[in-house]
C-alpha positions as CSV (number, residue, x, y, z in Angstrom):
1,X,0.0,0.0,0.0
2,X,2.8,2.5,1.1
3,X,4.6,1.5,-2.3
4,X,1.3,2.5,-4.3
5,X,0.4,5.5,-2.4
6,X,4.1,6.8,-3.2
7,X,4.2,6.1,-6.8
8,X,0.9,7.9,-7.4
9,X,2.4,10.5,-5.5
10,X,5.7,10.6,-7.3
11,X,3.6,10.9,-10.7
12,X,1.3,13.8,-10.2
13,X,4.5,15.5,-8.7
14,X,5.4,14.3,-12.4
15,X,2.8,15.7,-14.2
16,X,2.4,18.8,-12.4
17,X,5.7,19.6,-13.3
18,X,5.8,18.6,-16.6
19,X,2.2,21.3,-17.2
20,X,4.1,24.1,-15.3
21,X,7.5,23.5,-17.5
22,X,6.0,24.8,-20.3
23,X,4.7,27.8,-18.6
24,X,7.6,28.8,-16.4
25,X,5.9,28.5,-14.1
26,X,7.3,26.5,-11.1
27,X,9.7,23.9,-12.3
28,X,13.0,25.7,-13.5
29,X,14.3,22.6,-14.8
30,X,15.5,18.7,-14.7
31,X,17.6,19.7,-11.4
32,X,14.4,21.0,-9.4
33,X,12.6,18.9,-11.0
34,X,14.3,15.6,-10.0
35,X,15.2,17.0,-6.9
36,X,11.5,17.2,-5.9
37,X,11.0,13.3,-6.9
38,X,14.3,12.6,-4.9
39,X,13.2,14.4,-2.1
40,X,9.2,12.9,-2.1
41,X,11.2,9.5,-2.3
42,X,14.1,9.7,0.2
43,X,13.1,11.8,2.7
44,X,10.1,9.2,4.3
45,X,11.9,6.3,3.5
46,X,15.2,7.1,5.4
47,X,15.7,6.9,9.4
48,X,16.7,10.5,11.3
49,X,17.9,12.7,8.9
50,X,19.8,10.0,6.3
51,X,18.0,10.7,3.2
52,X,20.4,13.6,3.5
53,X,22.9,10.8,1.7
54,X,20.7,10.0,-1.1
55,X,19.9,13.6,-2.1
56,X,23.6,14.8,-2.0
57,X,24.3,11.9,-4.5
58,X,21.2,12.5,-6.8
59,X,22.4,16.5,-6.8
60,X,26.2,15.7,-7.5
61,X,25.5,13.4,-10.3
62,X,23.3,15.8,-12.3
63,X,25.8,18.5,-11.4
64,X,29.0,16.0,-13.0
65,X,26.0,15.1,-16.3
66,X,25.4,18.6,-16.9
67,X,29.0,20.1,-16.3
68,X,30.3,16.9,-19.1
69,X,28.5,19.7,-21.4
70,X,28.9,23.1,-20.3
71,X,32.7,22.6,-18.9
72,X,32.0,25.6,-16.3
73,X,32.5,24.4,-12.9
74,X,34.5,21.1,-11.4
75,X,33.3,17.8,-11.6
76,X,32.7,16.1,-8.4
77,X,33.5,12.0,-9.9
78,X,35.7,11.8,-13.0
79,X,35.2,13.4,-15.9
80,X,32.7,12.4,-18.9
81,X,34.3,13.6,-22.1
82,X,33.0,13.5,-25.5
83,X,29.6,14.4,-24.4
84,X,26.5,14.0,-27.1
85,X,23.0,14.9,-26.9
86,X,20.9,16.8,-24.0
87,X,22.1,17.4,-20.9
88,X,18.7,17.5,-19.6
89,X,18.4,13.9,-20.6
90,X,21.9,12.9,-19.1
91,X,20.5,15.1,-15.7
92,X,17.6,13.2,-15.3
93,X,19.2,9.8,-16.3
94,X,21.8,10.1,-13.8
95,X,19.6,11.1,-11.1
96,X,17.2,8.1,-11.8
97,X,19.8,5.9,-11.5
98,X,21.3,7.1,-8.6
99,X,17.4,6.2,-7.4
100,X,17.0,3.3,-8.9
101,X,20.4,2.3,-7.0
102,X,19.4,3.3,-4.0
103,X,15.5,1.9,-3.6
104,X,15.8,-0.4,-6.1
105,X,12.3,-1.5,-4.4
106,X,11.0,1.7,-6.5
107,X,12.9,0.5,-9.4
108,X,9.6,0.1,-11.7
109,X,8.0,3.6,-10.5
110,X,11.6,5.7,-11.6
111,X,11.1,3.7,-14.7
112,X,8.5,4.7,-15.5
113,X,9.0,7.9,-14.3
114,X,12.0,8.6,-16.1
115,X,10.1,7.6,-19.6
116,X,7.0,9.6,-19.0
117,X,9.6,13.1,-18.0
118,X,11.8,12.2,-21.2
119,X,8.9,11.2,-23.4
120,X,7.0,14.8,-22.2
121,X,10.4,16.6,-23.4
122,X,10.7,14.5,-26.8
123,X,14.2,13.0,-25.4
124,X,13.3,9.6,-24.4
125,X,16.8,7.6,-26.1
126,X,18.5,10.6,-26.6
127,X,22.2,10.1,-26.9
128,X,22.5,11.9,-23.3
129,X,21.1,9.3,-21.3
130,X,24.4,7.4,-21.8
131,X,25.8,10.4,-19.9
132,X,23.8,10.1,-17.3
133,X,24.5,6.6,-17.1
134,X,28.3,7.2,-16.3
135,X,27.6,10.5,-13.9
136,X,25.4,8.0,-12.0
137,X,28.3,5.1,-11.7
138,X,30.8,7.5,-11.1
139,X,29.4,8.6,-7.8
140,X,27.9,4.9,-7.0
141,X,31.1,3.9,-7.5
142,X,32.8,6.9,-5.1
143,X,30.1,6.2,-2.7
144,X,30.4,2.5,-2.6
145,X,31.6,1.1,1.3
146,X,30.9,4.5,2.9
147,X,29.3,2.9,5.8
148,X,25.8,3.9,5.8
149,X,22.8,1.8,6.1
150,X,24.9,-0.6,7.4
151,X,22.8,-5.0,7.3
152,X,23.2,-4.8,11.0
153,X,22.8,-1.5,12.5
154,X,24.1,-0.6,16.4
155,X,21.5,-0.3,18.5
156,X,21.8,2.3,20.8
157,X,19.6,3.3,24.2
158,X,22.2,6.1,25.9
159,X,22.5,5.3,29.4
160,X,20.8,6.2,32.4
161,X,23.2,8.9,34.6
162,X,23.0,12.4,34.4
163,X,23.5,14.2,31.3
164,X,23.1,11.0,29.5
165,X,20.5,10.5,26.5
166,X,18.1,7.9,26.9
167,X,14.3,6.8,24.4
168,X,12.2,9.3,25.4
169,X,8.4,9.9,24.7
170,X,6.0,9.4,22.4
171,X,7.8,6.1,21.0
172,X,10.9,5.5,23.7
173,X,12.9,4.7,20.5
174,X,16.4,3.8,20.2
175,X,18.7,6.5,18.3
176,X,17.7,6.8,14.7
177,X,20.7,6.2,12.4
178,X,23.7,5.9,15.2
179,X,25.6,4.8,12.3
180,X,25.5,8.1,10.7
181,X,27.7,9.9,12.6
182,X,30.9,8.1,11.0
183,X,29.8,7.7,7.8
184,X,32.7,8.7,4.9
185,X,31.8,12.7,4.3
186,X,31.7,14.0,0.9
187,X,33.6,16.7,0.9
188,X,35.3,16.8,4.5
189,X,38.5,15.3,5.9
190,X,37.0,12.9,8.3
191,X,33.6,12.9,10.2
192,X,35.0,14.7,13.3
193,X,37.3,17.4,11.5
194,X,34.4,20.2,12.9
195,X,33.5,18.1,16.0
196,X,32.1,20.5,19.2
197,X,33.4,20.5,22.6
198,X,31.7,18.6,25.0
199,X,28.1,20.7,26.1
200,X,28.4,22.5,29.4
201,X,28.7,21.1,32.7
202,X,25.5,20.2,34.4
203,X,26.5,22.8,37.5
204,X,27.4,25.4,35.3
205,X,25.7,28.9,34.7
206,X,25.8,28.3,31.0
207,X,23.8,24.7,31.5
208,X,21.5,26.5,34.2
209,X,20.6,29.3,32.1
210,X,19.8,26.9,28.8
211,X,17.7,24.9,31.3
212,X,15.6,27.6,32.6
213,X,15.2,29.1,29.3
214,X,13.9,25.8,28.1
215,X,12.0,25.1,30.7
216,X,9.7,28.5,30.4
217,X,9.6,28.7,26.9
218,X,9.5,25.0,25.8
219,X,6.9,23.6,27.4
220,X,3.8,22.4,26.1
221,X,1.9,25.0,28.3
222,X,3.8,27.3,28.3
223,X,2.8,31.0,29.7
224,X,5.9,32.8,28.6
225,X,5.9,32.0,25.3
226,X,4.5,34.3,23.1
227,X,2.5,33.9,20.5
228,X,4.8,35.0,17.8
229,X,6.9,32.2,19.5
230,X,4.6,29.5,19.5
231,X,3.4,30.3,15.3
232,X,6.9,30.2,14.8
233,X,7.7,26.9,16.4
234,X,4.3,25.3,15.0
235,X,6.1,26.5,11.2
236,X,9.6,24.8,12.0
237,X,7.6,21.7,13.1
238,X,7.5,20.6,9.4
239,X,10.5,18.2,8.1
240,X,13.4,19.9,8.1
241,X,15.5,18.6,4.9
242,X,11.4,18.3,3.1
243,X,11.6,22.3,3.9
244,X,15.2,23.0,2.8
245,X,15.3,21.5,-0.8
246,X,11.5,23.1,-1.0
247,X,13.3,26.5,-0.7
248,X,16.3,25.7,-2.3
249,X,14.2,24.5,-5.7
250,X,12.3,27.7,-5.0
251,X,15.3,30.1,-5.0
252,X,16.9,28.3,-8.5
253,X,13.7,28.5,-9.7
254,X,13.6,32.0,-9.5
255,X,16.7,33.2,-10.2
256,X,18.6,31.1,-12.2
257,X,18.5,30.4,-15.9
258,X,21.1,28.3,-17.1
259,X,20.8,24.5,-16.2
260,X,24.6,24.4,-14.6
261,X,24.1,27.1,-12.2
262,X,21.1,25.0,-10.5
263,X,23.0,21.9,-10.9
264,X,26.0,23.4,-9.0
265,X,24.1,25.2,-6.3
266,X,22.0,22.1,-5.7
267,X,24.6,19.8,-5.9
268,X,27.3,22.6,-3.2
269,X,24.4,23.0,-0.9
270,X,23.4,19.5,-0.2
271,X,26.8,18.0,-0.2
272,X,27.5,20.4,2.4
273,X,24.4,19.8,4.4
274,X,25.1,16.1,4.5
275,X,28.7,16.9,5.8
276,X,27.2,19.1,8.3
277,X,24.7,16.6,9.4
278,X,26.9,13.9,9.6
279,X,29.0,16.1,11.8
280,X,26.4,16.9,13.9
281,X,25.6,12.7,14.3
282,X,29.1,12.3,15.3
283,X,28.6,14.9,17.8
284,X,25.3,13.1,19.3
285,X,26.7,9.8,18.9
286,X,29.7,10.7,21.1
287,X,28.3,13.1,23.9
288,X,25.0,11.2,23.8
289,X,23.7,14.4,26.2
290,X,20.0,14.4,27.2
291,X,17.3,15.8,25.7
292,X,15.2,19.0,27.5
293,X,12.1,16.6,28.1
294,X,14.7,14.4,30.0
295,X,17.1,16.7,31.8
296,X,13.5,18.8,33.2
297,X,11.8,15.6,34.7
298,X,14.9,14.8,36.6
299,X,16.2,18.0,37.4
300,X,16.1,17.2,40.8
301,X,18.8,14.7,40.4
302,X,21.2,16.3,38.0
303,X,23.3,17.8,41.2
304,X,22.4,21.3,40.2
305,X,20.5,23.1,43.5
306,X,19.6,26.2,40.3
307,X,17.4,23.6,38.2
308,X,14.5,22.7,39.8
309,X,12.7,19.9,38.2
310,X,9.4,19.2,37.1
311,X,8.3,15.3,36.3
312,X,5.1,16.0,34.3
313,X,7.1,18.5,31.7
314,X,6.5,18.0,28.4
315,X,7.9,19.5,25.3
316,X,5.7,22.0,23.2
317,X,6.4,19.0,19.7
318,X,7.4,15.2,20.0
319,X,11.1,14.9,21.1
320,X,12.8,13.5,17.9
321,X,14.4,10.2,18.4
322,X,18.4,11.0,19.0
323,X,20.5,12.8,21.7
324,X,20.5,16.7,22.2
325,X,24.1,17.6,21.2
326,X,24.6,19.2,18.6
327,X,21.2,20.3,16.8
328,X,21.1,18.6,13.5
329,X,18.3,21.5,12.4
330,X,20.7,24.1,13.0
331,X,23.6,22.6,11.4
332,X,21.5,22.2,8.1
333,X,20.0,25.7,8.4
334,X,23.9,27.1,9.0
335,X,25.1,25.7,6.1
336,X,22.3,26.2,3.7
337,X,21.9,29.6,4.9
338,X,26.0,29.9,4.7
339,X,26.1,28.2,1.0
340,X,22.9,30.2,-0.1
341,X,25.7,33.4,1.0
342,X,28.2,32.5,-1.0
343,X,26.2,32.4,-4.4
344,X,24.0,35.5,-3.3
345,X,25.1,37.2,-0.1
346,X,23.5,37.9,2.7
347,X,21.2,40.7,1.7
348,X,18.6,38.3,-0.6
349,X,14.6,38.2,-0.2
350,X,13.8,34.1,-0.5
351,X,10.6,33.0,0.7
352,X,10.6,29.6,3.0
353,X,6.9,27.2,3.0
354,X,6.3,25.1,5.7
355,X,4.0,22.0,4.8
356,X,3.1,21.8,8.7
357,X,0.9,24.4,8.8
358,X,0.5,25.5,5.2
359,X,1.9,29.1,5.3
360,X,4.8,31.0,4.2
361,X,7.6,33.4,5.4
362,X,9.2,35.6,3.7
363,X,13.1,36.6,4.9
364,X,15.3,39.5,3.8
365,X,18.5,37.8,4.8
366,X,19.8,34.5,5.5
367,X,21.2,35.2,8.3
368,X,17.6,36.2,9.9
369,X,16.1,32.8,9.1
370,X,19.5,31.0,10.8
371,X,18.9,33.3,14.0
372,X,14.8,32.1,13.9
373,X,16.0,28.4,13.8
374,X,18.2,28.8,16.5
375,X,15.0,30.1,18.9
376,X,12.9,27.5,17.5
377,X,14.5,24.7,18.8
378,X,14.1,26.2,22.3
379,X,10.3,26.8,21.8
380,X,9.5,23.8,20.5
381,X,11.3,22.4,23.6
382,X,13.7,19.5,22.2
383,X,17.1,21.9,22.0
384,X,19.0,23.9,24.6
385,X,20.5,27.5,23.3
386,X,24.1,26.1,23.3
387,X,23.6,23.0,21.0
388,X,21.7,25.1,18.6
389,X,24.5,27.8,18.3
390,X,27.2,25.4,18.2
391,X,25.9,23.6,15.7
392,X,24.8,26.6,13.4
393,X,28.1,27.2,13.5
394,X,29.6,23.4,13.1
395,X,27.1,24.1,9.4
396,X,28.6,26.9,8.5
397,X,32.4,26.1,8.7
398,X,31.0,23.5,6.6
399,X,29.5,25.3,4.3
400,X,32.6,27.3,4.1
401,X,35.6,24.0,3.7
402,X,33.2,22.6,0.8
403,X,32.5,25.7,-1.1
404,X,35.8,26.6,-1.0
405,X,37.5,23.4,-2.5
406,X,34.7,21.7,-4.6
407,X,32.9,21.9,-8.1
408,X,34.9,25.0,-8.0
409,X,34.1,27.3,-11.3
410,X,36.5,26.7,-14.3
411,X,35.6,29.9,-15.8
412,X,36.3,32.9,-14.2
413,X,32.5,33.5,-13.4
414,X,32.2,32.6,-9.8
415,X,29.5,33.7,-7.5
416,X,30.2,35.8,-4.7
417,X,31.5,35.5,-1.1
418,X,30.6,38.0,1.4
């Protein structure tokens, strides 16, 4: 049933698409495009924030299909010379396959898929599918043994001191993906190259104020949250990587034209996401530090006279399924925000959507939209101030290493850094 329900799904994402093309409208091309059946495919499928691993090979091979054409920024696998055909046709080929690779339980649906988008544009066996063939098994092949989704996962419950992360309500799960933390980054040295220092002591007056602060404006009932507050943690309670690409295929629908500069924006932004998550798994994995909902019920026993506990606290959303340290919300938001800076600065009207509650925001910087995710984490109750400002940070050196040293322009018509 789940299998049917996606596939129909997948296809009037398909169609919708292909009716808007012609317009203008909304799709800007194969990279949004595909990136929007990636997403709807990955992003339910995958435990925690993993999909993260699919999407940065699905972006990365389009980007290496569509530079084997216009020769303007690096390659991220080996090159593909002597190039025939469409590039839109090798784009969507390779990210297919990368699919098809990947959930090879969808295989029939991205068949069929891939026919009806290439049949639509009149390029269905166009010489450029070959392309996309190789840009596919170039990063497969890169990819291949990098440790994730490993047959027999670690199971991991925390433990049960202070400080320590433990299940926690609604589903008292074990950590989601614990594996994820050391899987081989894309475009980083090793996993830990941007680890955090530990998060404060439990008697400290950093730890006491990101307690209290929680504690009064997380709560499910809370009285000191305002309302402002509260819309803005009920918005952020959508899926954070659903939200991200949504804005990212939003902002190259909008402003770019050519098919490379998508690709490589695309393909930059969610390589260095999945760095930055990854980074922040490592982080959770290693501290394994408790969660608000946790550290607030047993305040009383945490050896800190300054934070009082209460046992029927609750968070204002469901605590997500992993430790506290560092926020893996704000280490995607730093380094989309910080990528999103390099190509356009920080002065740059982009509108974000939030499927949670159907309604939009508008932001004049990046920067603003960073600072909101940091506060929403406290509102919603699951994140202390410290591991969300850490790990906007931990995103945005991120950000910074892989835009600095990948798919790199061989022209001399970079975007900005500010």
């Amino acid at each position: 049933m789940k299998s049917r329900t996606f596939a129909r799904m997948l296809m009037l994402s398909l169609v919708l698409c292909l009716c808007v093309s012609w317009a203008n409208v909304v799709c800007a091309d194969v990279v949004t495009d595909w990136n929007l059946i990636a997403t709807q495919l990955a992003v339910p499928a995958r435990p925690g924030p993993s999909s993260m691993l699919d999407l940065a090979m699905v972006q990365v091979a389009m980007h290496d299909a569509i530079q084997a054409y216009e020769h303007r920024f690096e390659s991220y696998g080996p090159t593909i010379p002597t190039a025939s055909g469409s590039p839109v046709a090798a784009a969507a080929t390779a990210a297919h396959d990368v699919l098809v690779a990947r959930f090879p339980l969808s295989a029939a649906t991205l068949d069929s898929l891939l026919d009806t988008y290439l049949s639509g544009l009149g390029l269905l066996g166009d010489d450029g599918m070959a392309v996309g063939h190789q840009a596919a098994a170039n990063i497969l092949n890169l990819r291949a043994n990098d440790g994730s989704f490993p047959a027999n996962p670690e199971i991991f419950t925390g433990g049960t001191g202070a400080g320590e992360w433990r299940p926690t309500l609604p589903a008292f799960a074990p950590m989601a993906a614990p594996w994820l933390g050391a899987v081989t980054p894309f475009t980083l040295e090793a996993p830990t190259q941007f680890r955090a220092g530990p998060p404060p002591d439990l008697n400290s007056r950093r730890y006491t104020r990101d307690y209290n602060e929680v504690k009064a404006l997380g709560s499910a009932n809370s009285t000191a949250r305002t309302q402002a507050q509260t819309d803005l943690a009920s918005f952020y309670s959508d899926n954070f990587i659903a939200l991200w690409e949504r804005t990212l295929r939003g902002i190259a629908s909008a402003h770019f034209t050519r098919l490379g500069d998508s690709g490589r924006l695309l393909a930059l932004a969610n390589l260095a996401a999945t760095d930055a998550i990854i980074t922040a798994w490592d982080g959770k994995r290693f501290y394994h530090f408790w969660r608000p909902i946790t550290a607030i019920q047993e305040g009383d026993n945490d050896g800190n006279p300054r934070t009082v506990g209460d046992p029927s606290w609750l968070p204002f959303i469901p605590t997500p399924p992993y430790p506290e340290y560092t926020s893996g919300a704000n280490n995607l938001t730093g380094s989309f925000t910080r990528m999103l800076r390099h190509f356009f600065g920080n002065a740059f009207a982009f509108s974000v959507t939030s499927a949670a509650v159907n309604q939009t925001r508008t932001y004049q910087r990046f920067t603003d939209m960073a600072a909101d995710v940091v506060n929403v984490r406290i509102y919603q109750g699951i994140h202390f101030r410290t591991a969300d400002e850490i790990a906007r940070q931990q995103g945005q050196h991120v950000a910074d290493w892989a835009f600095s040293r990948f798919l790199r322009p061989i022209e001399d018509d970079r975007g900005h850094d500010d």
